[in-house]
C-alpha positions as CSV (number, residue, x, y, z in Angstrom):
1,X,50.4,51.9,8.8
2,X,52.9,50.3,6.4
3,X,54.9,47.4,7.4
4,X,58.6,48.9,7.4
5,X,59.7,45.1,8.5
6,X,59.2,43.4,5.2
7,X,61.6,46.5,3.5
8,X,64.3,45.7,5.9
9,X,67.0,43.0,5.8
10,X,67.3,39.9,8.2
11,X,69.6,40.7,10.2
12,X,68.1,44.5,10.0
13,X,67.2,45.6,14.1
14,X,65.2,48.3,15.1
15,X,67.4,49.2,18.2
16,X,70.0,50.1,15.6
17,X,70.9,54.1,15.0
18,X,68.9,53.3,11.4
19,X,66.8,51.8,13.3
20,X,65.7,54.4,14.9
21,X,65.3,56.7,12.1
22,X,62.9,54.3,10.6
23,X,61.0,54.4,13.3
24,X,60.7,58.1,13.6
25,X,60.1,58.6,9.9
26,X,57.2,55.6,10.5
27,X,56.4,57.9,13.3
28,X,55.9,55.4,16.1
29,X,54.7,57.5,19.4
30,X,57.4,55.5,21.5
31,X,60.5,56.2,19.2
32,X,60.0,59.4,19.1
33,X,62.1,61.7,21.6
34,X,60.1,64.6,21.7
35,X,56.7,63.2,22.4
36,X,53.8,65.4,22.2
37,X,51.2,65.9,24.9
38,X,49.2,62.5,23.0
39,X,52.0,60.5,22.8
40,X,52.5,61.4,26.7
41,X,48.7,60.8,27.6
42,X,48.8,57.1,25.9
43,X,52.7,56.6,27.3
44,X,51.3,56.8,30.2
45,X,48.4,55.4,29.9
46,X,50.5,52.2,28.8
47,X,52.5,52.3,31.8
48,X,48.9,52.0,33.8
49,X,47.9,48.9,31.6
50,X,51.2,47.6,32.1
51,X,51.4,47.9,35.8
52,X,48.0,46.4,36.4
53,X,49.0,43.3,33.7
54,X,50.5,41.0,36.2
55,X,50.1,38.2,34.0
56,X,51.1,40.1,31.0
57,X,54.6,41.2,32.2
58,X,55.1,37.8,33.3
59,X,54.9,36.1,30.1
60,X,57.0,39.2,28.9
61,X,59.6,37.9,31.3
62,X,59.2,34.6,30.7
63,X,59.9,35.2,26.9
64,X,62.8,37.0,27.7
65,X,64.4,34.3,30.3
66,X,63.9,31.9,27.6
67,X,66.1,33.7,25.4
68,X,68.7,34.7,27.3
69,X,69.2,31.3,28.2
70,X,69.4,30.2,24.6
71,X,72.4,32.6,24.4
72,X,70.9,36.0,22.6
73,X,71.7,39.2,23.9
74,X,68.9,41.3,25.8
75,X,68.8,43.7,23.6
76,X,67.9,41.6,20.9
77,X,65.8,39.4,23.0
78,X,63.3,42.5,23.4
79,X,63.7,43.1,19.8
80,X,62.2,39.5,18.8
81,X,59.5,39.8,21.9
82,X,58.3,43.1,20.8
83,X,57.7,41.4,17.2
84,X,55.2,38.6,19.1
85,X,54.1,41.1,21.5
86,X,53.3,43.8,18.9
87,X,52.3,40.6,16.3
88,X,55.2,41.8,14.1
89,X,55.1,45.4,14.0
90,X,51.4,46.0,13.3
91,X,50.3,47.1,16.9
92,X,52.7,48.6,18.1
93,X,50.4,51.3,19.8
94,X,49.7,47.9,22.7
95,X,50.6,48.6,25.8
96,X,53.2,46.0,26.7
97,X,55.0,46.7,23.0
98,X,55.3,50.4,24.0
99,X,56.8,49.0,27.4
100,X,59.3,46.8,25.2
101,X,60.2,50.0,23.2
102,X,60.7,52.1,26.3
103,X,63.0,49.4,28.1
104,X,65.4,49.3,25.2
105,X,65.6,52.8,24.6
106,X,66.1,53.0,28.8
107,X,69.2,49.8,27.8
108,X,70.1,52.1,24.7
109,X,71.0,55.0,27.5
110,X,73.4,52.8,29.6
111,X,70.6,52.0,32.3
112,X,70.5,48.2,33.4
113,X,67.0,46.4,33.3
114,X,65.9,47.0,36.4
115,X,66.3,50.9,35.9
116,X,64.5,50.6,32.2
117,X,61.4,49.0,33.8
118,X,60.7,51.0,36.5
119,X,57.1,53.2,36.2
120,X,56.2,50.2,33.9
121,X,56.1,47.7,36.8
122,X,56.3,47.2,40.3
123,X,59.3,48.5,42.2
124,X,59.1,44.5,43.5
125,X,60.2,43.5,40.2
126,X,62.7,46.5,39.9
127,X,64.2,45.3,42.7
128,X,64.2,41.8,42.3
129,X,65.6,42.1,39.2
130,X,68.3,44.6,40.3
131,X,70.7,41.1,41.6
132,X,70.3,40.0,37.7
133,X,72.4,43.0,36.5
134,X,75.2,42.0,37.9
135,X,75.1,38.4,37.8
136,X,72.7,36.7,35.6
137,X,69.6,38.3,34.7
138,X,67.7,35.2,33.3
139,X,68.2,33.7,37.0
140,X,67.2,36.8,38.7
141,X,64.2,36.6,36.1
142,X,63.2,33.2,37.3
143,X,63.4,34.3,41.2
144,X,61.1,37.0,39.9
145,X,58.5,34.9,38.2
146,X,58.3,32.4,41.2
147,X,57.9,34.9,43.9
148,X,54.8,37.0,41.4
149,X,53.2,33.5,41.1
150,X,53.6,32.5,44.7
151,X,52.1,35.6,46.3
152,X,49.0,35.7,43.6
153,X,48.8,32.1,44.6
154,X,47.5,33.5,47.7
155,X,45.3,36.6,46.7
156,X,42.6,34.7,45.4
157,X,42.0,33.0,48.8
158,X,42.7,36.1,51.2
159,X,40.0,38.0,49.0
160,X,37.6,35.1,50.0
161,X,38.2,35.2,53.3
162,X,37.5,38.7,53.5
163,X,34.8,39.6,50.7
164,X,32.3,36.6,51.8
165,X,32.2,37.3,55.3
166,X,31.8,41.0,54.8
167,X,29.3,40.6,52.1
168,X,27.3,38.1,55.0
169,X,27.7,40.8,57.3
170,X,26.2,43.3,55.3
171,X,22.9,41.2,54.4
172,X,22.8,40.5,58.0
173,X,22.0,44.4,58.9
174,X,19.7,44.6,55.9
175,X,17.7,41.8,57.6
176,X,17.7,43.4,60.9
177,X,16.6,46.9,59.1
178,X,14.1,44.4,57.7
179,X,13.0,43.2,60.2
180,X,12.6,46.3,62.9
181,X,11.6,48.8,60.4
182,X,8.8,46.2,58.3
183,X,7.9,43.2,60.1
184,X,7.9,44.2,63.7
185,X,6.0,48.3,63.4
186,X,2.5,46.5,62.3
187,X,2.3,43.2,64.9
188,X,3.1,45.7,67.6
189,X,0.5,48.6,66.2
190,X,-2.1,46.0,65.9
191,X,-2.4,45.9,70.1
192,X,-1.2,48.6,71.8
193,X,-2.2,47.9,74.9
194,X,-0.7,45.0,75.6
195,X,2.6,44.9,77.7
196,X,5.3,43.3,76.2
197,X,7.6,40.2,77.1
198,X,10.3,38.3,76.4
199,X,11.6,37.8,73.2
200,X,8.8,39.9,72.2
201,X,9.5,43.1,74.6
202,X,12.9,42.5,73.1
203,X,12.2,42.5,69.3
204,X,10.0,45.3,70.0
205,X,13.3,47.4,72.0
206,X,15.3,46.6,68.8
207,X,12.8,47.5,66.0
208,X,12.7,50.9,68.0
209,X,16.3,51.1,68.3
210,X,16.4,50.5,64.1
211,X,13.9,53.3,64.0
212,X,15.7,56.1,65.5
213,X,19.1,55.1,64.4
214,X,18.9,53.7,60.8
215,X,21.8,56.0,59.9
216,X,24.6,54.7,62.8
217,X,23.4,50.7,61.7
218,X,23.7,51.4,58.3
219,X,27.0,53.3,58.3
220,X,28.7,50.8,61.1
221,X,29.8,47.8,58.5
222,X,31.7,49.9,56.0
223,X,33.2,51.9,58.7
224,X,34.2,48.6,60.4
225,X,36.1,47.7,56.7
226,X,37.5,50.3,55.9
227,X,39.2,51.0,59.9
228,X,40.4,47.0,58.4
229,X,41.5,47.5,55.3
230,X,43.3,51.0,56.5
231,X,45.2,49.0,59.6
232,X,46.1,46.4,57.7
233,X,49.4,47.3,56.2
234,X,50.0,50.5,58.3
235,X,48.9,49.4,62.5
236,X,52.5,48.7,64.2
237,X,53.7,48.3,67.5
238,X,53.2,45.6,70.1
239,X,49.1,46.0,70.0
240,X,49.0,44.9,66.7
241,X,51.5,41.9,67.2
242,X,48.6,40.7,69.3
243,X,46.3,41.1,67.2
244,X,48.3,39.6,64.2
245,X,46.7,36.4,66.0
246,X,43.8,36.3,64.8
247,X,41.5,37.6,61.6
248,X,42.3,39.2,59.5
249,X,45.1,40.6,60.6
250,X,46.6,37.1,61.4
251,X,45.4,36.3,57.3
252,X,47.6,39.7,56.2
253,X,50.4,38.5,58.3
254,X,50.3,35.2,56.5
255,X,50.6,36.7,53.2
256,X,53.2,39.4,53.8
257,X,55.4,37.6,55.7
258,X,55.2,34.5,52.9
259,X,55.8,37.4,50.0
260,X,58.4,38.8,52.3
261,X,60.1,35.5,52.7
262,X,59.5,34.4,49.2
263,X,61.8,38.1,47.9
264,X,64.2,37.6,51.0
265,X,64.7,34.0,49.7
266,X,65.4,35.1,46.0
267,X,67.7,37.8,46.6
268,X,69.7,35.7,49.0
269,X,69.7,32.5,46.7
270,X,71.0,35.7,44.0
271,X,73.8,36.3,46.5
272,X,72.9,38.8,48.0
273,X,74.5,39.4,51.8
274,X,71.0,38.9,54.6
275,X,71.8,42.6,55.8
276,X,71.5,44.2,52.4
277,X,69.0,42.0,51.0
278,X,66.8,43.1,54.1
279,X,67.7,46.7,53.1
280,X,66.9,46.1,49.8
281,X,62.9,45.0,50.6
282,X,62.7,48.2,52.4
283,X,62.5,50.0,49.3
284,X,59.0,48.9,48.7
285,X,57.8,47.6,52.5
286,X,54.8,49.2,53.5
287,X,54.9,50.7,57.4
288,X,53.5,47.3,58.5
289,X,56.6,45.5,57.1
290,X,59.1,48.1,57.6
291,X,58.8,48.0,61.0
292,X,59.7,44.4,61.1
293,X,62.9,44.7,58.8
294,X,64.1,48.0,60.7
295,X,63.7,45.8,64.3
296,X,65.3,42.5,62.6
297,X,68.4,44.9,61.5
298,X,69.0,46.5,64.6
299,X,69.4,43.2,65.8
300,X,71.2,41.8,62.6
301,X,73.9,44.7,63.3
302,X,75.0,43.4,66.5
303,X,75.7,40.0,65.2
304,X,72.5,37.8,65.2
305,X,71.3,35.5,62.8
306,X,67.8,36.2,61.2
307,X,66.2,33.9,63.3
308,X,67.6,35.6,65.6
309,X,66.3,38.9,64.5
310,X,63.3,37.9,64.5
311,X,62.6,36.1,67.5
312,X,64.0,39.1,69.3
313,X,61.8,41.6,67.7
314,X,58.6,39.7,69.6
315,X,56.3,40.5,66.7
316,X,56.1,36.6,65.7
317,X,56.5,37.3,61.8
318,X,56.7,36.1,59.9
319,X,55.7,32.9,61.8
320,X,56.7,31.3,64.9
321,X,57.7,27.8,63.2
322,X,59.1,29.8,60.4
323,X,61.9,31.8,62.9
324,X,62.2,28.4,64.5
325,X,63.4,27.0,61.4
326,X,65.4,29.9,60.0
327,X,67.2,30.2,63.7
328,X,68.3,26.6,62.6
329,X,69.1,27.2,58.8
330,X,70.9,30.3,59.3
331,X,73.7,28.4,61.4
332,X,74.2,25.6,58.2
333,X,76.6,25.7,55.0
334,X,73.8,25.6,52.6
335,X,71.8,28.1,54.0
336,X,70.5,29.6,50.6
337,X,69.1,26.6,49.5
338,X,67.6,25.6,52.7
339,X,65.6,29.3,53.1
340,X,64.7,28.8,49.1
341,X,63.2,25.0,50.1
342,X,61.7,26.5,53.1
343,X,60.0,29.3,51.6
344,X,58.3,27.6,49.0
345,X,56.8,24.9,51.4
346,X,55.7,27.7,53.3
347,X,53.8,28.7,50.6
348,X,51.8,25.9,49.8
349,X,51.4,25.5,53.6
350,X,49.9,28.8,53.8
351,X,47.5,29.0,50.8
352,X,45.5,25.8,52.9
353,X,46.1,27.7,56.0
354,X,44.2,30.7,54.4
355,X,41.5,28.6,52.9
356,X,41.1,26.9,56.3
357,X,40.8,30.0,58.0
358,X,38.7,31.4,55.7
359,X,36.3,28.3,55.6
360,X,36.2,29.5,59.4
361,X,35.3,32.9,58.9
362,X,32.5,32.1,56.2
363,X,31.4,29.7,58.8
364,X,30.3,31.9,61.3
365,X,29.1,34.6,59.3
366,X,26.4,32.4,58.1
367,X,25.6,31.2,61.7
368,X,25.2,34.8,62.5
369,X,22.6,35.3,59.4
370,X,21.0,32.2,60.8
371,X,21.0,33.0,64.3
372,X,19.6,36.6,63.1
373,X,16.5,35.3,61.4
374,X,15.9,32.3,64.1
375,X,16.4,35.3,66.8
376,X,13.1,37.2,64.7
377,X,11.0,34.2,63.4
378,X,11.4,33.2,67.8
379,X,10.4,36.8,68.5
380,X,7.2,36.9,66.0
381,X,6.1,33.9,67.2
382,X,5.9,35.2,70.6
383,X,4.3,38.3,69.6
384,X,1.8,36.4,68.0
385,X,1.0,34.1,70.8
386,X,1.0,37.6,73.4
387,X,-1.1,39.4,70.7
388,X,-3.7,36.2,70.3
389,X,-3.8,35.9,74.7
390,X,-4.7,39.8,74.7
391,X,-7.5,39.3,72.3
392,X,-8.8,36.3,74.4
């Protein structure tokens, strides 16, 4: 493809009505209004890329923030970041430059940022980013980029402490197959006449027990994750406030409520009213969550503070030292800055609480290995010694 950039003036932009011809004639699958069923397919295609690209939109916005800040207009802040993004012109078929193109031509058609980026990003960042239209965007851009990094801050260690105990768990049933289908069937064929005891009788009981129902032990641990990972953002009620205390639902409750308070801080530091920034996060709260902001409201409608809200709901979420500190807050001048101060510590805090917890959980999943193959090597030895006194 020719470069159409070197042909064009300095002060020539692309978002321009002549722009936009060029573009057409240069045939560039994003320009073009009437897109064929191709250009769709690899549209949307982009938009998957996009969406998945955490880090990618974040340097996007970071670019952008930059700009603004140093005085140039959005519109021509996407133009220059499409020129890096695209490495001036040349590929403009990448992902994230056909997600620049499609946000200007959304700004082109009146829509405000956080309208043009919606299907290429979360609806997190829509939303965030919805306080900037109004007031300053480069600010609600910041708010953005600290509350992305803050809650991937803490993915890494939630994935650990659930992948490592679950991957323990699973080589603990393929050692007990092991060991009832292989290791126990051939001591116990070798005397048949003999009776049995202890650990023995009991090994012998359980290798049986593998026998007949290989299917139910095999099937058991990715039934257990999966009943997990499907109650984790969608089991409310009061049962599951209980069992928010402890893992993993106490890890999930950990991380939503700190990505919760990390968006509820940002939109109120944008100032936005508690009541409608609440409403706001409902947009894209999960049943889990919902449930919480729907209680606090109710409660937030007939005059009570959020810590207030919260306490009164009785599901202890976020935290219990968190509504104690936010039943404080709320009541003081600086409130915004306060909740913003409050929400970062509580993110640090609670990446080391996860680790901790997880450091926990890995714990005792390798005691169980270990307590599984001590539990057999104990039982062999005492077939041997019952086998060796039968022969005697």
């Amino acid at each position: 493809m020719r470069r159409r950039f070197k042909q064009q003036p300095q002060n020539y932009n692309r978002f321009t009505e002549e722009g936009i011809i060029a573009n057409v004639r240069n045939r560039r699958p994003s320009t073009i209004k009437n897109m064929s069923l191709i250009d769709r397919i690899q549209e949307g295609y982009a938009k998957i890329i996009c969406r998945m690209s955490g880090e990618g939109r974040l340097r996007i916005y970071r670019k952008i923030m930059s700009l603004l800040r140093n005085r140039f207009s959005l519109m021509d802040s996407l133009d220059r970041v499409f020129d890096i993004i695209s490495n001036n012109g040349k590929n403009p078929g990448e992902p994230l430059a056909m997600a620049i193109a499609a946000w200007s031509r959304s700004l082109r058609n009146g829509d405000p940022f956080s309208v043009a980026i919606k299907g290429w990003a979360p609806n997190r960042e829509a939303l965030m980013l919805s306080t900037g239209d109004v007031s300053n965007l480069d600010e609600a851009l910041e708010n953005l980029i600290k509350v992305t990094e803050g809650s991937s801050k803490m993915i890494g260690p939630l994935v650990n402490a659930l992948l490592y105990p679950a991957f323990l768990s699973v080589m603990t049933i393929l050692i007990i197959y092991g060991i009832g289908a292989y290791l126990v069937p051939p001591m116990a064929e070798a005397a048949p006449g003999i009776r049995w005891t202890g650990v023995a009788r009991d090994l012998i009981v359980f290798s049986t027990f593998v026998q007949e129902h290989w299917i139910f032990i095999f099937s058991l641990p990715p039934l257990i994750f999966f009943l997990i990972w499907f109650t984790l953002p969608r089991w409310k009620g009061k049962t599951r406030a209980w069992f928010d205390r402890m893992p993993p639902w106490s890890l999930y409750r950990i991380f939503v409520g700190v990505s919760w308070l990390l968006s509820f801080s940002a939109l109120v530091k944008a100032g936005t009213p508690v009541s409608k920034a609440l409403r706001a996060l409902r947009a894209d709260a999960n049943p889990y969550l919902l449930e919480r902001i729907d209680r606090s409201l109710i409660y937030i409608n007939n005059g009570d503070n959020i810590g207030d809200a919260l306490l009164k709901t009785g599901y202890g979420f976020p935290d219990a030292e968190i509504i104690g500190d936010l039943r404080i807050y709320a009541e003081l001048d600086n409130f915004q800055d306060a909740l913003n101060k409050m929400a970062n510590e509580w993110l640090e805090a609670s990446v080391k609480q996860i680790e901790q917890k997880a450091a926990i959980l890995n714990t005792l999943a390798i005691l169980s290995v270990v307590a599984v193959v001590g539990w057999a090597v104990i039982g062999t030895f005492d077939m041997q010694d019952q086998i060796a006194k039968a022969i005697s």
